[in-house]
Residue, then its C-alpha position, 0 to 999 in steps of 0.5 A: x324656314x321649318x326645322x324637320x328632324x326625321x320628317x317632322x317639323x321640330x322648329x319654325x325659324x325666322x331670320x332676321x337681325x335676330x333669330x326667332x324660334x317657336x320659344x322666342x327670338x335670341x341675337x345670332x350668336x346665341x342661337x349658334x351656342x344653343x342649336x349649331x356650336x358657338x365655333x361658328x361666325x355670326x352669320x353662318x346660319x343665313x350665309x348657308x341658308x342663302x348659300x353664300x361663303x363661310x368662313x371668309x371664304x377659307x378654303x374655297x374652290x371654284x367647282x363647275x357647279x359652284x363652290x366647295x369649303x373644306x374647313x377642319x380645325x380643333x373645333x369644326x370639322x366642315x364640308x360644305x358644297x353649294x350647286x345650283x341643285x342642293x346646298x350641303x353643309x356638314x359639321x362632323x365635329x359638331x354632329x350637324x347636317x344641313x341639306x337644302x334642295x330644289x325640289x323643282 
């Protein structure tokens, strides 16, 4: 996966038991401390990614598209949409965005 800020590729990000950036890999958790917010589950990054549940599914409802999470407590203030076209998470807490489309 390549990490783009204003169209230009920032990051290139390998999944796996690890994360590994262009600086070197690091265990899950600390990849959420020093990139997203150590708020986030371990998994978030490859469950969004791969556009599974978060959160243990907190919050879910069924859309004709897929599924929507709404999740808003003192240290997250999350949205996150999976369709078959795009998967949009947003963390307005936290100042992150992730959009992921078809392009097809």
């Amino acid at each position: 996966m390549e990490l783009f800020v204003a169209g230009k590729n920032v990051q290139n990000i390998e999944i796996n038991y690890l994360i590994c950036v262009d600086e070197g890999c690091m265990s899950k958790k600390a990849f959420n401390k020093r990139f997203l917010s150590e708020a986030y589950p371990e998994e978030i990054l490859k469950n969004i990614i791969l556009g599974y549940k978060i959160f243990h599914a907190q919050n879910l409802l069924k859309t004709a598209q897929g599924f929507e999470q709404k999740i808003e407590n003192n240290r997250v203030n999350i949205t996150y949409r999976v369709s078959q076209q795009e998967i949009y998470f947003k963390d307005k807490k936290n100042h992150i965005l992730f959009k992921i489309k078809d392009i097809n």
